[in-house]
N, C-alpha and C positions, 0 to 999 in steps of 0.2 A: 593501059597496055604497055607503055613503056617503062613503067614498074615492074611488070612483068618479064620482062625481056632483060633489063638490068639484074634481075637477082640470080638467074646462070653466070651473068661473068662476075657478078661478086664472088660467086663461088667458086669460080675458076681461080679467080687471084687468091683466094683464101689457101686454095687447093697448094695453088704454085708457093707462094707465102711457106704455108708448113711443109714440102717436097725440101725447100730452100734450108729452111733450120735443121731438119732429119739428115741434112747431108753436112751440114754443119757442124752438126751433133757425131756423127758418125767421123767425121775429118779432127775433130777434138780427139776424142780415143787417143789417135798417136802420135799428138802431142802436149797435151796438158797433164794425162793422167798417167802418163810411162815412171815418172818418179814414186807417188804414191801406190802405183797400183803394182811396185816391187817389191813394196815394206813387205810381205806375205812371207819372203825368204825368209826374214831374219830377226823382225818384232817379234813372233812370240817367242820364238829360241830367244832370243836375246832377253824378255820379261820371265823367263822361266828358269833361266840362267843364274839371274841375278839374287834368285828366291834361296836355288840351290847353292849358291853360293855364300850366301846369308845366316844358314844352316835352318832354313824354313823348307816347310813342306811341301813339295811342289805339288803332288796329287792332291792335297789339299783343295791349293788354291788356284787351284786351273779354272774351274770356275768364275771365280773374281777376276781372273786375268785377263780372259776373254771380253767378260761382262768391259774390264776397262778401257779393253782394245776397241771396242765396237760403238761407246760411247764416247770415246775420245774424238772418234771419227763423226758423232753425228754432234755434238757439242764445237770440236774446231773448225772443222772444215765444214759441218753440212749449215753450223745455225753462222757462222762469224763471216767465215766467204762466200761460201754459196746464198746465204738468206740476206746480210747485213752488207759487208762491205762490196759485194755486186752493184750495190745501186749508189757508192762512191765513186762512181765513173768521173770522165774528162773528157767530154766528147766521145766517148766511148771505149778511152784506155783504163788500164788500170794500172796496179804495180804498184811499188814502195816509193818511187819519186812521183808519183801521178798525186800522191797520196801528199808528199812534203808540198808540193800545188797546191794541194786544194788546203792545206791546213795553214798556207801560208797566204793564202789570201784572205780566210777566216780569221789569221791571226795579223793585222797587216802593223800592230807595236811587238808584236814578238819572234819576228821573223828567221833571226838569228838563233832564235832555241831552236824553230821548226827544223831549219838547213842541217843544225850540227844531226837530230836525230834520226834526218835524212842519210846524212852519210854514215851514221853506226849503224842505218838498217843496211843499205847498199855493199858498204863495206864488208858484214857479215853474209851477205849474200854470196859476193865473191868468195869467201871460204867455205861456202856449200856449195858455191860450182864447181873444187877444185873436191871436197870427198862425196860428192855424189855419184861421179863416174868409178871413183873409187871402191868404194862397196856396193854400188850396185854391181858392177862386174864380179869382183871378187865374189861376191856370194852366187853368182851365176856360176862362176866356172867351178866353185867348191863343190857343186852336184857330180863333179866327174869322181872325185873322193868318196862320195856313195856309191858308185857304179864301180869302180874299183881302188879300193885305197893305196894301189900302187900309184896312182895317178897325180897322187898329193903333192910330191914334189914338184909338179907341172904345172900347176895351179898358179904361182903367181907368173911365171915367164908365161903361159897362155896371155893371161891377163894384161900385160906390159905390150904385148904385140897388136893384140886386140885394141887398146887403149891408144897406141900408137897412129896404128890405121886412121882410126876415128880423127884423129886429131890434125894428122898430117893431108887429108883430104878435106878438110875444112873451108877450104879456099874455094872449092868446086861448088858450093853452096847444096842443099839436099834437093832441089829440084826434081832430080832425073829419078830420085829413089821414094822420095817423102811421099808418093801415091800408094808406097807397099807399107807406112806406119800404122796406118786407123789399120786396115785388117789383120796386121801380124797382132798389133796390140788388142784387138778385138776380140781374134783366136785366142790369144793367153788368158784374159779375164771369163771366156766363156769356161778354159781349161781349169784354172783355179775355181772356178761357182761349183764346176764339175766333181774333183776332185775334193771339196768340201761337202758334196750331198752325197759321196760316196760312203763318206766316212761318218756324217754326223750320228749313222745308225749305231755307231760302236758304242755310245751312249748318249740315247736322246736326253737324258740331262740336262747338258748341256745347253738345250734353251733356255734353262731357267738365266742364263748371262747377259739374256734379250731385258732382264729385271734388272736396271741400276743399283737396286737394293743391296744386291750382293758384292758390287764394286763398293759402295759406300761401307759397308758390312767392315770388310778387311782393312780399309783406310782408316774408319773408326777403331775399329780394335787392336789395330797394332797400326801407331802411325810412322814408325821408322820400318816396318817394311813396307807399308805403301809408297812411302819416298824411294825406297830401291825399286820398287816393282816400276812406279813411274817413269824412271828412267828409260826401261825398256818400252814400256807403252809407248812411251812420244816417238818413237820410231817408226810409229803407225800413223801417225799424221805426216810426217816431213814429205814437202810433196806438194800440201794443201794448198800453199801460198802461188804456186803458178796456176790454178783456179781461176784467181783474182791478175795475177802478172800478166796471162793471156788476153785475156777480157777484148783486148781491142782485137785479136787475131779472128775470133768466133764468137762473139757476141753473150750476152746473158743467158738469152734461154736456151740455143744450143749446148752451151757447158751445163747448166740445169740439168735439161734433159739428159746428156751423156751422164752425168753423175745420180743422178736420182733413179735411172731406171736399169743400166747395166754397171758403172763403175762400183756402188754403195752396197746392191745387192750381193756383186760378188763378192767383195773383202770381205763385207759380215758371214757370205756361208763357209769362205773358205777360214775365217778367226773361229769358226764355231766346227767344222771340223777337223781341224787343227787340236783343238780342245778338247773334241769326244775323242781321239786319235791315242794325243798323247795320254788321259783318262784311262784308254782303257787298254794300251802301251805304255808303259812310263817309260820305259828302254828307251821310244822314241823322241826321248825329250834334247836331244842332243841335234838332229837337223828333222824336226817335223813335215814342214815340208816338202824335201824329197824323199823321207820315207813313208810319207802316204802314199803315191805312184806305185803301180803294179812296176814289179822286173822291167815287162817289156815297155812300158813305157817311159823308164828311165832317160835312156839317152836321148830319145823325141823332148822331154819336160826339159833337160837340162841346155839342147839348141835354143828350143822354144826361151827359156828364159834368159840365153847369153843373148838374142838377140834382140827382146825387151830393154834389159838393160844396155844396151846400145844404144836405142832409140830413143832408152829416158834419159841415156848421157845427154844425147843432140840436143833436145828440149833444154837442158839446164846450159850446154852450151850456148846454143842459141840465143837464152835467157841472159847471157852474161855477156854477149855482144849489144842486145837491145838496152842494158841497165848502163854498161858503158859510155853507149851513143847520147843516151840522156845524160849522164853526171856529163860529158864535153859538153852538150848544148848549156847546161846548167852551169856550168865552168867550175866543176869539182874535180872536174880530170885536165891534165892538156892535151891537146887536139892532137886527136889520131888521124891514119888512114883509113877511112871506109871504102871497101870493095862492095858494091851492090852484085850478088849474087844469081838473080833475076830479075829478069826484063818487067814483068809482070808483079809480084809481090815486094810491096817497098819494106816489108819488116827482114824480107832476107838480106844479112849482108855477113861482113866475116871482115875482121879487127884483127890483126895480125897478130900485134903485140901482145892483143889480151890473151890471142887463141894459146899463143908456148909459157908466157905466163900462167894460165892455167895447167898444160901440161903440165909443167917442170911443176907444178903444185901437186898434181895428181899422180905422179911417179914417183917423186919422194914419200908420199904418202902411202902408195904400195908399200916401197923399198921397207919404210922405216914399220910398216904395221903387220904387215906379209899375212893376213887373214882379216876376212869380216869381223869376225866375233872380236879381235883385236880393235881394228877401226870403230866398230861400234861405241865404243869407251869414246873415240873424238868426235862420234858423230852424234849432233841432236843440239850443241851447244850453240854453234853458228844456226842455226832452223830457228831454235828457240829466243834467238834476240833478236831473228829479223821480225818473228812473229810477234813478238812484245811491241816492238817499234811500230808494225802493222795496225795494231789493237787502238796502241797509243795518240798514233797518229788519226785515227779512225776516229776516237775518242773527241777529239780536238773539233773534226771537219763534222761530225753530227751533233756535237752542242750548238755549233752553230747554222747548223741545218735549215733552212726554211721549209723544205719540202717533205720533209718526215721528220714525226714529232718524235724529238728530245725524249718523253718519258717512257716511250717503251724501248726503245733500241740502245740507251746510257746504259740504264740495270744490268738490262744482258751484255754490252762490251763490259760492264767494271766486271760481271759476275767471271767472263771468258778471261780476263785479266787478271781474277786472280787463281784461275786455273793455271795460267800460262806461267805464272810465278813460282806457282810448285813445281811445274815441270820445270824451272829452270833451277829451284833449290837442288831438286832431283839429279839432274844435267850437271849441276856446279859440283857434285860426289864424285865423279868422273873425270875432274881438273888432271889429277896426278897421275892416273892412268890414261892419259893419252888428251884429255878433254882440252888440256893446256895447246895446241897446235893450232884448233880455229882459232882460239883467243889471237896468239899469237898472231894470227895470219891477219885476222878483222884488225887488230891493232894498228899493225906495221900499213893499214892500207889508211885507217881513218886520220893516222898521222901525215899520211901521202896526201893524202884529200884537203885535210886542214891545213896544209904547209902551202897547198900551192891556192889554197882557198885566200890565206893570208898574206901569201905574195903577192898576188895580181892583184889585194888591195892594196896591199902598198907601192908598188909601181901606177895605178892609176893613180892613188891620193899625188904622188911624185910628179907624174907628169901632168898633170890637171896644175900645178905650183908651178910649173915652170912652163907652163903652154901659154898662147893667144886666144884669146875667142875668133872665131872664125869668121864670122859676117864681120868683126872688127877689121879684119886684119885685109879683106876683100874693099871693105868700105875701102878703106887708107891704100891701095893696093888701084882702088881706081879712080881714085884720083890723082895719083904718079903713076900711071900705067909701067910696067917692066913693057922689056922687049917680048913680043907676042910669036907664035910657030903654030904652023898649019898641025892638023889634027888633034885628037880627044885625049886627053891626061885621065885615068881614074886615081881616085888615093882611098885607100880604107885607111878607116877612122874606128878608133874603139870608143870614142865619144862626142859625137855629132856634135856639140858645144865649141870643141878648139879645134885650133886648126893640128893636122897630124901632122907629126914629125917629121913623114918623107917630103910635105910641100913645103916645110922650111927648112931642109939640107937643098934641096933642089934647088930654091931661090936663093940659098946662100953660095952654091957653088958654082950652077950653072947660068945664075940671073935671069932666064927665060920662063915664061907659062905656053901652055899651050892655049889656042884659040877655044876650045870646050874644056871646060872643066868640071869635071863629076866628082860629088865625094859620096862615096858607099859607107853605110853604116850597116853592119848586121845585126838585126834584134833579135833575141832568142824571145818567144812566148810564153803566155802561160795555157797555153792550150798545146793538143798533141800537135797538131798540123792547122796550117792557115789556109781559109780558102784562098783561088788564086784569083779571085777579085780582089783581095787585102794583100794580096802578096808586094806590092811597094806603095808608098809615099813617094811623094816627087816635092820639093820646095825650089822655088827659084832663089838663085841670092845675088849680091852686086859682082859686077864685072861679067856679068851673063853667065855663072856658076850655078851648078844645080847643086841639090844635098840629097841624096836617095838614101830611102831607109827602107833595107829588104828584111820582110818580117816572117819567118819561120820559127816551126812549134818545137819542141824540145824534142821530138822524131823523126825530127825531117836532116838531114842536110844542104846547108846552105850552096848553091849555085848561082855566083855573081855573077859572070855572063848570062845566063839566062833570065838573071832581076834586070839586068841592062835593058835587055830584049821586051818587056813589059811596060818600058817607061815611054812608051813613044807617041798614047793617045797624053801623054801628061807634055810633049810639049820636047824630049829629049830624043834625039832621033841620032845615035852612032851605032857601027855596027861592032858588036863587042869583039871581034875578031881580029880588028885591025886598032884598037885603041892601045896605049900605051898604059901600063898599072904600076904606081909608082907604089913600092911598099919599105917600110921602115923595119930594119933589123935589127933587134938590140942585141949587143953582148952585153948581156950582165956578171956583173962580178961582184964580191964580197966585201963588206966594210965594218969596218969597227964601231963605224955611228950608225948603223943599220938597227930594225926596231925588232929585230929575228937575232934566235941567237947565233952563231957560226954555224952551228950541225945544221940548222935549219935552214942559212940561205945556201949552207953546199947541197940540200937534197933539192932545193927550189931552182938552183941554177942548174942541178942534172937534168928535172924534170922538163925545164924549158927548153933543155938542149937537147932533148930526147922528144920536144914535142912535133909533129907535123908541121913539116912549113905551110904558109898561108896557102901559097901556090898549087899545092893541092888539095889543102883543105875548104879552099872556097871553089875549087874548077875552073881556076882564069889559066890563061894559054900561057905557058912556058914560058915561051919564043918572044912573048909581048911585056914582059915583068922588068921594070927597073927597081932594082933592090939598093938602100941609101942606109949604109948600118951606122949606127952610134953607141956608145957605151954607157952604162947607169947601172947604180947599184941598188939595191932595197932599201 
């Protein structure tokens, strides 16, 4: 009987269970797939473009176009992220440093390869956060150029105000609005499925592109215009990879589900009426797109898709505060300010620095391209090498897999891998016309990355040479006790082994200790976040000194007063409010016997001096900070 009675609330929770992912699935919509689910604007104009431009046939091969556009999408994104690198999780994040994680504990002799391919994927990410608000807007507001071509001249200054907005309200975090993305973006992808079964009738043909055959057809028969046409294809993937970067915000099978049952469906009927469209228009081969739309629904499509492209900025912005947050945990970046956005989601926050640094990226980028079809030429190169690094690294974390077997999932990443290669030979035609500017941009940041990656070795190699060990120096310490002072002393420590530098200007200036002494270490993890039973270690040491080690994941940010707060069944009982934080400041400066060249330790000593002070970067009280600076060079 009680078998009985049990299989109703099985099914209740089953029930509730799938209600749970359905809404998760549906909350995905508007924000993972606003990037890719824009490419419709401007990949096939742009692969039909390139044909035309070529002095190839384009009624020809609208056909193969299609066929490549469609398969590109169920080969990149549907077999690589959604089938393969989904189940490369970290406790359930994913992304491109989730990934230098896991391949870095697979690789635990080759570590330093992992990191550097970490930051040329990260690095190239940041120049697709700065042209993805870019030409997705731009091609939104270009629809007003089809409603009336007086309107052309308006198009980039619409654009720059619109981009503005977005950018300069970024502090306020999307909270109050982010409930209207899944259905605006819901609306569009139902609007484009629409607008492609309208059309596919103009020639049903056009299925025949659902047949790979005929992609392979044109590639084999003429392979230097498959290389041009490619270019324009992989503009129908970019996008893909926050699939996989969300992972932790909405789980596996809600993204699944959003993508297999409404995102996939729609791009392929809206790629295949696009292709019966311009087939059986060639006229319309110049914005496909917005000339499939009836008159009166012109200016409704062209709202409808300024404000997608909006929503797909957010997501990439957004995407560019949470890659940030991790290279600082990872110590790739120097430590910024995080503003947590809401009370309730810890992935919401907003990076100040990063947010104008992406603008002033994104405006020049207007200024210098002043159309889609122009930007298009820069856009695909930075997508394409974070994708490469994605595969790469992927490659790396399932050879060494124990939980899925090595020989079926290798073949298909090398097979995706050397797809990804052509579309980068493809992408690499496009240097001189504009392609040159991601490069640019990825460069100037993996030298940022690597320069202060290679400082803060050689400042710890530096002071580790010229430090104490700590229990030593405590040992000797009590057995000639200093003069002693009521209340708690903290010191952070960037290496729990010596003692820091603020307790030996202190004892050298001031002669006194306090009666508690706490030394804080901050661990960065290799997981996203730490449960908050592991969240500190406590050691005792001589002189009645504790050594706390606050352990947070590569997503979290660090709060010392609140690790304080945690230590009290371990035996440490102050109240972090009232203790004293003793912290070390260095001025660094430049030397000749330095192991960096000059250019390099002037960007390392900007970066340091542009970095967040402690004080706010670990959350200790202002008002309670003794700051003890000293000078060293690299």
């Amino acid at each position: 009987m009680s078998d009985l009675q049990s299989a109703p609330a099985g099914d209740e929770g089953s029930r509730t269970e799938l209600r749970r992912k359905l809404k998760l699935a549906f909350a995905s919509i508007g924000v993972v797939f606003g990037d890719i689910g824009t490419s419709p604007l401007y990949a096939m104009r742009e692969s039909l473009a390139h044909i035309a431009n070529a002095g190839g046939n384009v009624h020809a091969d609208v056909v193969a176009v299609v066929s490549l556009l469609i398969w590109a999408l169920i080969l990149i994104v549907t077999v690589k992220y959604v089938l393969i690198l989904m189940r490369a999780d970290n406790k359930g994040e994913g992304g491109i440093l989730t990934l230098v994680v896991l391949a870095e504990q697979a690789l635990r002799q080759r570590r330093r390869f992992v990191l550097i391919l970490g930051v040329v994927g990260a690095a190239f990410f940041f120049g697709d956060a700065m042209i993805t608000p870019a030409i997705s807007v731009l091609s939104a507001v270009e629809g007003l150029a089809v409603v009336n071509p007086a309107f052309g001249s308006y198009v980039v200054p619409i654009t720059l105000v619109i981009l503005a907005t977005l950018f300069a309200f970024q502090f306020r975090g999307t909270g109050n609005v982010a409930s209207l993305f899944a259905p605006i973006t819901t609306l569009w992808f139902v609007t484009i499925a629409v607008l492609g079964l309208l059309h596919i009738g103009d020639d049903p043909a056009i299925f025949m592109a659902l047949n790979p055959i005929h992609a392979a057809k044109l590639v084999i028969s003429d392979p230097g215009m498959g290389l041009i046409i490619f270019a324009g294809v992989f503009l129908a993937v970019t996008g893909g990879e926050a699939l996989y970067a969300d992972l932790g915000h909405f789980g596996r099978i809600p993204i699944r589900l959003a993508w297999g049952f409404i995102v996939l469906p729609a791009l392929i009927l809206n790629y295949l009426g696009q292709g019966a469209f311009v087939h059986a228009n060639p006229d319309a081969v110049s914005n496909p797109f917005f000339l499939m739309a009836p008159s009166w629904g012109l200016i409704p499509l062209v709202v409808l898709a300024t404000l997608v492209t909006v929503i797909a900025s957010q997501a990439v912005i957004t995407g560019a505060f949470s890659i940030a947050q991790q290279a600082i945990s990872l110590g790739l970046l120097p430590r910024m300010n995080i503003t947590h956005t809401s009370d309730t989601e810890q992935g919401q926050i907003y990076i100040g620095q990063i947010n104008w640094l992406v603008f002033a990226g994104v405006v020049l980028l207007v200024l210098l391209f002043g159309s889609s079809a122009s930007l298009a030429s820069a856009y695909g190169i930075a997508v394409n090498i974070s994708m490469i690094i994605d595969t790469a690294l992927a490659l790396i974390v399932f050879w060494h897999a124990r939980h899925f077997p090595p020989a079926i999932v290798l073949p298909v990443l090398g097979v995706i891998l050397g797809i990804e290669l052509v579309f980068f030979a493809a992408n690499s035609t496009k240097l001189i016309a504009g392609g040159y500017v991601p490069v640019l941009i990825g460069l100037t940041i993996i030298v940022t990355m690597l320069t202060w990656l290679r400082g803060r070795s050689l400042l710890a190699e530096k002071l580790r040479r010229d430090s104490v060990e700590l229990e030593g120096l405590l040992a000797s310490l009590e057995r000639r006790p200093p003069t002693r002072v009521a209340g708690a002393a903290v010191f952070l420590q960037t290496d729990p082994v010596y003692a820091p530098s603020a307790l030996m200007h202190n004892l050298k200036h001031n002669r006194v200790l306090h009666d508690i002494l706490v030394f804080v270490s901050v661990e960065t993890m290799e997981v996203p976040r730490v449960q908050l039973g592991d969240r500190v270690a406590v050691k005792k040491l001589p002189l009645g000194a504790f050594l706390v080690e606050a352990r947070y994941g590569y997503m979290e940010q660090p709060d010392v007063p609140a690790a304080l707060r945690m230590c009290e069944p371990y035996g440490l009982s102050i109240d972090p409010r009232q203790a004293s934080y003793f912290l070390g400041r260095r001025a660094i400066r430049t030397s000749p016997r330095a192991k960096m060249p000059f250019w390099q330790q002037r960007l390392f000593i900007m970066l340091a001096n542009q970095s967040a002070r402690a004080i706010e970067f670990f959350r200790i009280p202002p008002e309670r900070v003794v700051e003890l600076g000293m000078q060293m060079s690299v």
